[in-house]
C-alpha positions as CSV (number, residue, x, y, z in Angstrom):
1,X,0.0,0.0,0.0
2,X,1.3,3.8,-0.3
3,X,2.1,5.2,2.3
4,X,0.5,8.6,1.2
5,X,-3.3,6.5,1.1
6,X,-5.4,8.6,3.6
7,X,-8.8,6.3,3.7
8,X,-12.5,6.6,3.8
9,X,-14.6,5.4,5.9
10,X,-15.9,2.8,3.3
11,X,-12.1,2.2,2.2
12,X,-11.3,1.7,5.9
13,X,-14.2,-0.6,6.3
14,X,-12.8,-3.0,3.5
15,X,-9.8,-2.9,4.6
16,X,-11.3,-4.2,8.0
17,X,-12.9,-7.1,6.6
18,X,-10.1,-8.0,4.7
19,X,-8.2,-8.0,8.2
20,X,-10.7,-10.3,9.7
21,X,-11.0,-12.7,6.5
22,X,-7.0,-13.2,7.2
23,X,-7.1,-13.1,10.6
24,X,-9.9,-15.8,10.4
25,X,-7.2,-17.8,8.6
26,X,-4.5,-17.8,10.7
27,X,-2.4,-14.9,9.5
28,X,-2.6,-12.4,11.7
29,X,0.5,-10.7,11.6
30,X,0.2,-10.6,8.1
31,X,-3.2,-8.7,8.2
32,X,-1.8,-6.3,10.9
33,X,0.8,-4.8,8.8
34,X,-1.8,-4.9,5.6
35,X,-3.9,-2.4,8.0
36,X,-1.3,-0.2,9.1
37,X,-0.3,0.3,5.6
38,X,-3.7,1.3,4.8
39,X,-4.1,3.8,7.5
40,X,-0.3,5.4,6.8
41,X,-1.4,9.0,6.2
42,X,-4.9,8.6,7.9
43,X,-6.1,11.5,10.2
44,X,-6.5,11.3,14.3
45,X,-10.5,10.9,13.5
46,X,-9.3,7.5,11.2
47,X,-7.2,5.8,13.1
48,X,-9.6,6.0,16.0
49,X,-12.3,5.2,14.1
50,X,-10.3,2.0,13.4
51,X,-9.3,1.4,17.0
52,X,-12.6,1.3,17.9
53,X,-14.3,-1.0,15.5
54,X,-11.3,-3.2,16.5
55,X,-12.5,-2.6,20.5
56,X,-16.1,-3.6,19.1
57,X,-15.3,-6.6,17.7
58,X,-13.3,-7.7,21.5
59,X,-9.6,-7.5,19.2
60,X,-8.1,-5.3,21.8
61,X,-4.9,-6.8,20.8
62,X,-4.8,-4.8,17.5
63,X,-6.0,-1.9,19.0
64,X,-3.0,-1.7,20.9
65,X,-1.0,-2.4,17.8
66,X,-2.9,0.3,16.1
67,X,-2.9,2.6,18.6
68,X,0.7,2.6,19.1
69,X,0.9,3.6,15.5
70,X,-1.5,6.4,15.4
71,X,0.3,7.8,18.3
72,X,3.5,7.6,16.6
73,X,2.3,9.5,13.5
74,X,0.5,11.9,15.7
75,X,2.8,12.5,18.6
76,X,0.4,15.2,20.1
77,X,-3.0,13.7,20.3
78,X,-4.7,13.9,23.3
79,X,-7.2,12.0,22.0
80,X,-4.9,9.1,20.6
81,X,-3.7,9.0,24.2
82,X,-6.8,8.5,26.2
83,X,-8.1,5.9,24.0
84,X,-4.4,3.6,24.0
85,X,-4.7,4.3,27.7
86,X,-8.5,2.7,27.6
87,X,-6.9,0.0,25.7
88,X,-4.7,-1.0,28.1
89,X,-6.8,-0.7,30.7
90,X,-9.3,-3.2,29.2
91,X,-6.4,-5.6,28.4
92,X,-5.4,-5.3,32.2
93,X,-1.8,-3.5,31.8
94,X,-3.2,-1.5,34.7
95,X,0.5,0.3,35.2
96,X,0.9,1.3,32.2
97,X,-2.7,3.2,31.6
98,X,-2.2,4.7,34.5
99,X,1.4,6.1,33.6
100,X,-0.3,7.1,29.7
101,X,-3.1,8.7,31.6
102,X,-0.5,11.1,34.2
103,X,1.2,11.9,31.2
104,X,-1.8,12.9,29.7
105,X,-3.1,15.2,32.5
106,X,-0.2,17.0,32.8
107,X,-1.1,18.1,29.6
108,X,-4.1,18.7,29.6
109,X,-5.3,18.6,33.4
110,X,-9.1,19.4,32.9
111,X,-9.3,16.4,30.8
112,X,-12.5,15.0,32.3
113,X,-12.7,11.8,31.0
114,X,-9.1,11.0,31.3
115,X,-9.2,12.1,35.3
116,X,-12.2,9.5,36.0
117,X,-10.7,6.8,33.9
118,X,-7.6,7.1,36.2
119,X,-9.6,7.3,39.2
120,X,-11.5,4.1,37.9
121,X,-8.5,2.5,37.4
122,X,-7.1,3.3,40.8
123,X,-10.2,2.5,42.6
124,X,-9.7,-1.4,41.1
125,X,-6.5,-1.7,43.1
126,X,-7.7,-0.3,46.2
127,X,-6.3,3.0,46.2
128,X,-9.4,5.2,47.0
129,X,-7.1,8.2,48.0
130,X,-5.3,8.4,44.7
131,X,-8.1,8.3,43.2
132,X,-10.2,11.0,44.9
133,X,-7.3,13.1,44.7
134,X,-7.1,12.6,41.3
135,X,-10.9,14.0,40.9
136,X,-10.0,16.8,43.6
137,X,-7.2,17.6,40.9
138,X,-9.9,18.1,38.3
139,X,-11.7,20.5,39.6
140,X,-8.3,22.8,41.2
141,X,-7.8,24.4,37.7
142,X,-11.2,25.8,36.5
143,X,-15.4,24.9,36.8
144,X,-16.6,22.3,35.2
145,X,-20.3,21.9,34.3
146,X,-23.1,20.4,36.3
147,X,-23.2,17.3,35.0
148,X,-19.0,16.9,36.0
149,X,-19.6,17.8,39.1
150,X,-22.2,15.1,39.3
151,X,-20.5,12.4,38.0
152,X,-17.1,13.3,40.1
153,X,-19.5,13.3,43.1
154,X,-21.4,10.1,42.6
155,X,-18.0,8.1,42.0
156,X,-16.8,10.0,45.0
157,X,-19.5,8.5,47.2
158,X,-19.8,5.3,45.8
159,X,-15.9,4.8,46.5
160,X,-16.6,6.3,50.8
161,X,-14.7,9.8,50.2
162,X,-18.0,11.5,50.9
163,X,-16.3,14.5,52.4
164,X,-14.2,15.0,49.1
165,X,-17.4,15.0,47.1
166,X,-19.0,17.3,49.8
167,X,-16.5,19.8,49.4
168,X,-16.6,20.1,45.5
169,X,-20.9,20.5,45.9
170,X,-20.1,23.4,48.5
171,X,-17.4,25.0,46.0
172,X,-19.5,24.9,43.5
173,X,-22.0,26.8,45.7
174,X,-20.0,29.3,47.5
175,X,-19.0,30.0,43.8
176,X,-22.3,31.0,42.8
177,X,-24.4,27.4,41.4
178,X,-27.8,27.6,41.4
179,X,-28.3,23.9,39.7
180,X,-30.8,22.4,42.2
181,X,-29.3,19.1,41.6
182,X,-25.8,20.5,43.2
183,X,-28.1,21.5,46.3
184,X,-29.6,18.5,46.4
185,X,-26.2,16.4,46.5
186,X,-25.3,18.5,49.4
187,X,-27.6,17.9,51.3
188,X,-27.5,13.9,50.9
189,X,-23.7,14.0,51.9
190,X,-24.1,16.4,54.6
191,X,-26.4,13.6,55.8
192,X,-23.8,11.1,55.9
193,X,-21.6,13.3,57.6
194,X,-23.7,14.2,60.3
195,X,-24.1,18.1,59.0
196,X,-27.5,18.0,59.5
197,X,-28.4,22.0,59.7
198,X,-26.5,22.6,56.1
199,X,-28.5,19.4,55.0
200,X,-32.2,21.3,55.7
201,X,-30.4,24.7,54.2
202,X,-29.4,23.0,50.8
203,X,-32.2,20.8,50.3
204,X,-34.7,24.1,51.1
205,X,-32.5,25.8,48.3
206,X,-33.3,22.4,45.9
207,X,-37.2,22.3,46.6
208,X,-37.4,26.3,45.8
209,X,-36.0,25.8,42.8
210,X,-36.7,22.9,41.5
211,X,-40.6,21.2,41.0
212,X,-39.0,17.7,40.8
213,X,-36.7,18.2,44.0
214,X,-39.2,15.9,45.6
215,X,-37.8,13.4,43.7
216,X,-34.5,13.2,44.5
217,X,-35.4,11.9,48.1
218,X,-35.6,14.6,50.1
219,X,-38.7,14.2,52.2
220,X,-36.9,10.5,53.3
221,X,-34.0,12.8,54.0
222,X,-35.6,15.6,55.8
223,X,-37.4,13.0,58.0
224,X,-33.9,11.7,59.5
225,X,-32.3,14.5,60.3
226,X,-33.4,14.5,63.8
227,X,-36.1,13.4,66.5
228,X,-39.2,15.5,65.7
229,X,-40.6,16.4,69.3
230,X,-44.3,17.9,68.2
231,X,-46.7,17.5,65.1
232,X,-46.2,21.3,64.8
233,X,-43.0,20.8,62.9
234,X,-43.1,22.0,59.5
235,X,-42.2,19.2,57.9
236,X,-45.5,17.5,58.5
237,X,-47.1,19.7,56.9
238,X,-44.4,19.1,53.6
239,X,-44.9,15.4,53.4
240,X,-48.5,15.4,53.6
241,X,-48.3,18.3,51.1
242,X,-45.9,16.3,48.4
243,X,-48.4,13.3,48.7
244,X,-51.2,15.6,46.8
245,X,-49.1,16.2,44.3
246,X,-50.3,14.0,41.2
247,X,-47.7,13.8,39.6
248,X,-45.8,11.8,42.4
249,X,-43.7,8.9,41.1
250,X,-44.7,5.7,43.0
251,X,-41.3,5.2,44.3
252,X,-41.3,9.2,46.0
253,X,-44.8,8.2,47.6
254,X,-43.5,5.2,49.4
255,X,-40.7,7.0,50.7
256,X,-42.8,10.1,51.9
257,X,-45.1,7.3,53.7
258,X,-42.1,6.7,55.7
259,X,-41.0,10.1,56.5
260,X,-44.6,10.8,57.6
261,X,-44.6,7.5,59.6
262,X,-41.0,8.4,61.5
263,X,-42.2,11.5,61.9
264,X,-44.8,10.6,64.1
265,X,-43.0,7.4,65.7
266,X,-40.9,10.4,67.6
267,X,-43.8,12.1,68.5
268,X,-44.9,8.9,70.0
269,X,-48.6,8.8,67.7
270,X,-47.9,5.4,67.5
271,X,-51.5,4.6,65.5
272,X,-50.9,7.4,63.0
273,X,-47.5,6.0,62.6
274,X,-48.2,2.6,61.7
275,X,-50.6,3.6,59.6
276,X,-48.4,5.6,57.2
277,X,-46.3,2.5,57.7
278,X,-49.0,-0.1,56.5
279,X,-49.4,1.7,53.6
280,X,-45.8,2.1,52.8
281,X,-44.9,-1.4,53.4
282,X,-48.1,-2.4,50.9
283,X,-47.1,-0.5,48.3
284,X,-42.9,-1.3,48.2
285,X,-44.1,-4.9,49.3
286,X,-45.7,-4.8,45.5
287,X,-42.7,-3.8,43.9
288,X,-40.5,-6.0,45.8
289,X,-37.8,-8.5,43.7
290,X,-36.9,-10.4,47.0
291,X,-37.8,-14.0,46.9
292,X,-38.4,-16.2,50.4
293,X,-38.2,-19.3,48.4
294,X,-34.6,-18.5,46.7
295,X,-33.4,-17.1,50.0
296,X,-34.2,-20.5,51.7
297,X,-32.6,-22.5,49.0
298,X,-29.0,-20.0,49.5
299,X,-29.1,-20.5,53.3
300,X,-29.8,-24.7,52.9
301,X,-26.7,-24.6,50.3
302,X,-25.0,-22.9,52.4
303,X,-25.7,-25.6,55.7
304,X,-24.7,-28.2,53.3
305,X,-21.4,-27.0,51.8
306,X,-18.4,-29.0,53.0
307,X,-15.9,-27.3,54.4
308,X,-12.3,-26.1,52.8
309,X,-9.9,-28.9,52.7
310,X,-7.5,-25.6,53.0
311,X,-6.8,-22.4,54.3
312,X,-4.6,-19.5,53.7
313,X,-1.5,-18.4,55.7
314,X,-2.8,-15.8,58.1
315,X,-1.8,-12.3,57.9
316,X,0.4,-11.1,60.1
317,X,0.1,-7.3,59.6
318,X,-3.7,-6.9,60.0
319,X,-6.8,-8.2,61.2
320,X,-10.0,-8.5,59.0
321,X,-13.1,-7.5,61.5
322,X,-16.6,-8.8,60.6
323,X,-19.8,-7.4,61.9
324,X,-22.6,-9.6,60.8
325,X,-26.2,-10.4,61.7
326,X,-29.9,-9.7,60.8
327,X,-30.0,-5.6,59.4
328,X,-30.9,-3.3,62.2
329,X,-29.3,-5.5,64.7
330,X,-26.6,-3.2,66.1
331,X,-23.8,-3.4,63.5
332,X,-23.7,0.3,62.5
333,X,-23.9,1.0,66.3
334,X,-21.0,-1.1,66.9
335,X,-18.9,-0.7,64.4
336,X,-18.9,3.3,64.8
337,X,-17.9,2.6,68.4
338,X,-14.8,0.1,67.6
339,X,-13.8,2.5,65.0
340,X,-13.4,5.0,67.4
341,X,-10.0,3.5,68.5
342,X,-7.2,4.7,66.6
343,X,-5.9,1.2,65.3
344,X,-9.3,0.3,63.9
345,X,-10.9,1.4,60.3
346,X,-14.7,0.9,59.2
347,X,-15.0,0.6,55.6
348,X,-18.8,0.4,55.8
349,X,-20.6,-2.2,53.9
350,X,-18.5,-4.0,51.5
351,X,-20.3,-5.9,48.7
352,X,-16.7,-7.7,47.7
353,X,-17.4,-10.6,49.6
354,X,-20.2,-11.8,47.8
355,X,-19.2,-10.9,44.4
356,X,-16.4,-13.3,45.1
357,X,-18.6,-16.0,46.3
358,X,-20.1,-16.2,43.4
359,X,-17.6,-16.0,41.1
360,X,-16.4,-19.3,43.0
361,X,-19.9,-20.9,43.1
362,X,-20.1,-20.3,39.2
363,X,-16.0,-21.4,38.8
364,X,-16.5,-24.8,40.8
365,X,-12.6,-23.5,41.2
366,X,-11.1,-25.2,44.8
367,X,-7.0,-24.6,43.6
368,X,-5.7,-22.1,46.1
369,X,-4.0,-19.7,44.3
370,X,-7.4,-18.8,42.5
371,X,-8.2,-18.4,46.8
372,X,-5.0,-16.4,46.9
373,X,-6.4,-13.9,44.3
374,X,-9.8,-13.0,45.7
375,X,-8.0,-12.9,49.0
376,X,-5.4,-10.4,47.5
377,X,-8.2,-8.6,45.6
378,X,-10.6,-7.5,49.0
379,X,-7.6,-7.1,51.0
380,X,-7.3,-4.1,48.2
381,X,-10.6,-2.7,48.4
382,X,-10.6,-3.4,52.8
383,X,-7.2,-1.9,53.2
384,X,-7.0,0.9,50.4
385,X,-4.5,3.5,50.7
386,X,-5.2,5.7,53.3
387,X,-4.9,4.5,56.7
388,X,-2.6,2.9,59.3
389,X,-5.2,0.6,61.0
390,X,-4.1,-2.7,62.0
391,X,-7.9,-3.8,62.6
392,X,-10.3,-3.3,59.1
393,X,-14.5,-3.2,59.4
394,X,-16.5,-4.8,56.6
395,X,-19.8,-4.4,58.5
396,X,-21.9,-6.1,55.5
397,X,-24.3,-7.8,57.7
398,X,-25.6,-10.7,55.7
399,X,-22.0,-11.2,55.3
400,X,-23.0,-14.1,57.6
401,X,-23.7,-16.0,54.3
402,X,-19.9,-16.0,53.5
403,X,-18.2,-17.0,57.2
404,X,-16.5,-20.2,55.7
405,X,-15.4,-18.5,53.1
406,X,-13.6,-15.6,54.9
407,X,-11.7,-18.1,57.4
408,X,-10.5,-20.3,54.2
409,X,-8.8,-16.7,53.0
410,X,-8.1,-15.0,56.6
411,X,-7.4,-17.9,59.4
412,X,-7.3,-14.7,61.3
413,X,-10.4,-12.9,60.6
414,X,-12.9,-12.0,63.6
415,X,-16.3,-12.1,63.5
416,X,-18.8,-10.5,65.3
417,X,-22.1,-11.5,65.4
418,X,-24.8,-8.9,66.5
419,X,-28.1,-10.3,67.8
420,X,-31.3,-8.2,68.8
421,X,-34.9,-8.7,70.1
422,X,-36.6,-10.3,66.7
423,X,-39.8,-7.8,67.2
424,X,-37.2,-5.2,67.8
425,X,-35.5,-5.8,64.7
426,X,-38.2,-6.7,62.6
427,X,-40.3,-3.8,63.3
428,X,-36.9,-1.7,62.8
429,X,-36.9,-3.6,59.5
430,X,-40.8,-2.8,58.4
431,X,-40.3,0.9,59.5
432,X,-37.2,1.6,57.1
433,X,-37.3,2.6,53.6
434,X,-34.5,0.9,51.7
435,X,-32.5,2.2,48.6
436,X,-30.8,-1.1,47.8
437,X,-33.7,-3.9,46.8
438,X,-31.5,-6.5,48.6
439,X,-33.4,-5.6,51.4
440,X,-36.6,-5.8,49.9
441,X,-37.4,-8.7,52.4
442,X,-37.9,-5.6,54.9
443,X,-41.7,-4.5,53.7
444,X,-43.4,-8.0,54.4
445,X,-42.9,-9.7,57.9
446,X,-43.3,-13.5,56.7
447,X,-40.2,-12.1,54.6
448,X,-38.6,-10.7,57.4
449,X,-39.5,-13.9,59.6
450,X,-37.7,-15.9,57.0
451,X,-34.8,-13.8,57.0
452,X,-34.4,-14.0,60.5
453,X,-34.6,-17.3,60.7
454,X,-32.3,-18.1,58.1
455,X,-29.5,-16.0,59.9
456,X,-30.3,-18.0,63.2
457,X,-29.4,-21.1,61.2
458,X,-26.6,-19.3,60.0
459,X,-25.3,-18.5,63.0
460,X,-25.4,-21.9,65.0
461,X,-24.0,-23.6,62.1
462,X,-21.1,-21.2,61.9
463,X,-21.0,-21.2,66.0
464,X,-19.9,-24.8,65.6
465,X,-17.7,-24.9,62.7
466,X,-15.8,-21.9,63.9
467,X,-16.5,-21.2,67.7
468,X,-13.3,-19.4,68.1
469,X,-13.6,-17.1,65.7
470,X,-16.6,-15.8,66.7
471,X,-18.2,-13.8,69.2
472,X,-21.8,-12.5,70.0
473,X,-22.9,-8.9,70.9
474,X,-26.3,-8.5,72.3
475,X,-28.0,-5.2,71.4
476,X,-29.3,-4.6,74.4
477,X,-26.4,-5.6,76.4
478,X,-24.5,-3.0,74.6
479,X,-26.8,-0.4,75.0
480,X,-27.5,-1.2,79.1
481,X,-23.4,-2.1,79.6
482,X,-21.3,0.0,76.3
483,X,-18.1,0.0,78.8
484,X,-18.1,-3.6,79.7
485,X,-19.8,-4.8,76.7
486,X,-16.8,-3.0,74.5
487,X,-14.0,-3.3,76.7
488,X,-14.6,-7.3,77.0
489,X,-14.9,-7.0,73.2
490,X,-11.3,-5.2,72.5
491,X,-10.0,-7.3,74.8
492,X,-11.1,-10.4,72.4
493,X,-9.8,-8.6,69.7
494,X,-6.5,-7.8,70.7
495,X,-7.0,-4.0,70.7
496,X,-5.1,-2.0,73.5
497,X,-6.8,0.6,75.7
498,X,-8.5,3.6,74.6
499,X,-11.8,5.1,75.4
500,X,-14.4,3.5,73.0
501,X,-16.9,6.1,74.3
502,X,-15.1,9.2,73.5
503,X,-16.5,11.5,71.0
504,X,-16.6,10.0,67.5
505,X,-14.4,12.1,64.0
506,X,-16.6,14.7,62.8
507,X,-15.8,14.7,59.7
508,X,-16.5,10.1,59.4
509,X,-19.3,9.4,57.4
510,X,-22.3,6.6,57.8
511,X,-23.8,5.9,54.7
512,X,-26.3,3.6,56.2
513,X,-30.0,4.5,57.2
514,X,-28.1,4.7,60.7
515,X,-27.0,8.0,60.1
516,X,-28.8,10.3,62.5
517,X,-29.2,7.3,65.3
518,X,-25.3,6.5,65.3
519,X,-24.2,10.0,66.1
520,X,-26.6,10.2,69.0
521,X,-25.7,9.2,72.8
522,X,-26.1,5.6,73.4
523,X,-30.0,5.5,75.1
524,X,-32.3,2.8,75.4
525,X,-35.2,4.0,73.8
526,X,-35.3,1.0,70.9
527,X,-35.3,-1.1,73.4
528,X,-38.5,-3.2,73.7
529,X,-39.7,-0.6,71.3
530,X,-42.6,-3.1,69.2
531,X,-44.5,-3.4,72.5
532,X,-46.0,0.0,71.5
533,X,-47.0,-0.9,68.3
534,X,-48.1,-4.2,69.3
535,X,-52.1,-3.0,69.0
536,X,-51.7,-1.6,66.1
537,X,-49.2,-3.9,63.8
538,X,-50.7,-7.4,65.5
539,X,-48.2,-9.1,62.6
540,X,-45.4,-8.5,65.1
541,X,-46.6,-10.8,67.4
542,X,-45.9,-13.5,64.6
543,X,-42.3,-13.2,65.4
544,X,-40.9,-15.1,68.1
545,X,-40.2,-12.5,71.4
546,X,-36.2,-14.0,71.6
């Protein structure tokens, strides 16, 4: 071919198939150098174009071959750069995207797309601080638009640097956004970092300027942000307003149903409570994808599995910490408290643990180094790159599906296993609207009798397959006993002294719908709570009393 042939789309789509037709027969190498000489000449648009009907067609190995050329014959292309570095990426040369895409951004620094493909890529090895700094990067050279801000604030959150992504929503503000949207996000992290005054300033700023702000769950969010102590509160009067509205999604309705029924749990209007509640419950229980029969058949599998012929070395250097049990046991509670001590970190809720489940239930795989991998790969996402800890949380609660599993890959791990009053918990269950449809078992009590159930069984089985590496935390033990209760728990765990009762980091956020409860002082007033809806929500009495 010459070398001065600059081609057409059409002529670049023949030269394509006649790539594949000798690809197809073996001659690969061959058909490589036929399409380089075919694109010598071609333009940045070309060559891309070409790199990415390659990506389509899963050929990332060519891609990289083109690519590499393109970027040879234009030295300076941005462009060319970002989509070799998305190459590699996909073909798993993690350090070298990562090296393309700093090289990149020292270019060009406001490169958008290039900054949240490195933070992506970063993120998959654990290294949450790189990458939020990365994002924080981003925005330290000029504004970006709304829908930037957005994205860099959802991955922000979804990755537990909620107060990096609060800080870029209150830039933005201080310098002048009126996007309701931007409002709106600051008020849902504020939440999770306890700022509960800004919360009701942003998300008043959101509902004046926006019709759909209701949407964006703001009455759910308005109802938690403290214990409402008359009906004279203005935010009764909001949630019964946004349920006239007629053009209410279904999904806002439930979740104002809740508000409204919180709202007057704290008042203690216990009958106009559970009657919001009913009707909440009804309505999510309709859309609920939760199933009691599958859940049944994933807890008998789980009785019946044979144990590891195996297990890994232990680590020396740290101590994975499990808090598991029944949702709304106690395992925000405790888990805020441990993490008060300066050698322990909570990393929330993980959901690694039952991805990799999974991918061994679907593998059939028992060789250990395929045990050494997942083990290496959640150690990543538990450990991350940003603290000295010696003890790490995962406080997934139904992580109680997974214990045999964790011992195989941490001989070391700890588990703590947080039981409750069932009527407690399952009214605590019922009362709670729920983002995440895993817990969709929570708006019907013969689902939440089930689930309870099934983590009892759980729990004994594990109690007698691993008895040493468990221990048991009664709810209202802790609450009556915190200081004994915690210090014969450190003790267990290894931890030396501190005060476990000391004030908590300001700055620490709960993303759970513990939010508001876990900052408060430890009080009793869940305790033996269903007895005053026990007239009016007789399904309680269903559920056995211990």
């Amino acid at each position: 071919m010459n070398g001065a042939f600059t081609p057409t789309p059409d002529t670049s789509g023949r030269h394509l198939a006649v790539y594949e037709l000798q690809r197809a027969q073996g001659r690969t190498q061959a058909a490589r150098r036929v399409l380089l000489d075919a694109l010598a000449g071609a333009s940045e648009a070309e060559w891309l174009a070409c790199a990415r009907a390659l990506v389509l067609r899963s050929d990332t190995d060519t891609a990289q071959v083109v690519l590499s050329a393109a970027l040879v014959a234009h030295p300076g292309s941005v462009d060319l750069r970002f989509a070799l570095a998305g190459n590699l990426q996909q073909r798993g040369e993690s350090a070298a995207a990562e090296a393309l895409l700093h090289e990149l951004l020292a270019q060009q620094p406001t490169h958008a797309a290039a900054t949240f493909l490195l933070a992506t890529l970063l993120c998959q090895q654990g290294r949450m601080h790189g990458a939020a700094g990365a994002i924080r990067h981003l925005f330290g050279h000029a504004r970006l638009d709304a829908d930037t801000v957005i994205q860099a604030v959802e991955m922000l959150d979804d990755i537990q640097r909620t107060s990096d992504a609060a800080a870029i929503c209150e830039a933005e503000i201080m310098a002048g956004c009126t996007d309701p949207r931007i409002h709106a996000y600051a008020g849902m992290l504020g939440i999770q970092l306890g700022q509960f005054e800004r919360v009701r300033e942003r998300y008043a700023f959101s509902l004046a300027h926006s019709s759909q702000a209701v949407e964006w769950n703001i009455p759910i969010g308005l109802s938690g942000l403290q214990r409402y102590k008359d009906g004279g509160h203005p935010d009764f009067q909001l949630f019964r307003d946004v349920l006239q509205r007629p053009d209410l999604s279904e999904k806002t309705r439930i979740t104002t149903l809740f508000a409204l029924g919180k709202a007057h749990d704290d008042i203690a209007d216990y009958a106009q409570a559970a009657h919001y509640l009913h009707q909440a419950n009804a309505l999510a229980h309709v859309r609920s994808t939760w199933s009691r029969k599958h859940w049944r058949r994933l807890v008998e599998a789980r009785l019946a599995a044979r144990p590891s012929p195996f297990q890994l070395a232990a680590t020396s250097e740290w101590t994975p910490l499990f808090i598991v049990g029944v949702p709304r046991s106690g395992t925000t509670l405790l888990a805020e408290l441990l993490a008060r001590h300066p050698l322990v970190c909570n990393r929330g809720e993980l959901g690694w643990l039952a991805t990799l489940a999974r991918r061994f239930e679907q593998t059939g795989t028992r060789e250990p180094a395929a045990f050494e991998q997942a083990a290496s790969t959640y150690a990543a996402q538990l450990r991350q790159d940003d603290s000295s800890a010696r003890w790490f949380i995962d406080k997934q609660p139904l992580n109680l599906l997974h214990i045999d599993l964790i011992l195989t890959l941490w001989p070391n791990a700890r588990i703590i296993h947080c039981r409750r009053n069932p009527r407690d918990t399952a009214l605590s269950l019922w009362s709670q609207s729920f983002h995440d449809h895993a817990h969709d078992y929570a708006y019907d009590f013969g689902d939440i009798a089930a689930l309870i159930q099934g983590c009892e069984r759980l729990h004994a089985h594990s109690r007698v397959r691993h008895a040493a590496s468990i221990r048991t935390v009664r709810y209202e033990e802790l609450i009556a006993d915190p200081a004994s209760c915690l210090g014969e728990l450190a003790r267990w765990l290894g931890l030396p002294e501190h005060d476990l009762l000391g004030s908590p980091s300001r700055d620490h956020a709960i993303s759970t719908a513990s939010a508001w409860q876990a900052r408060q002082p430890i009080h009793q007033h869940s305790v033996a709570r269903w007895r005053f809806y026990a007239s009016h929500v007789p399904e309680l009495l269903r559920i056995p009393d211990k």
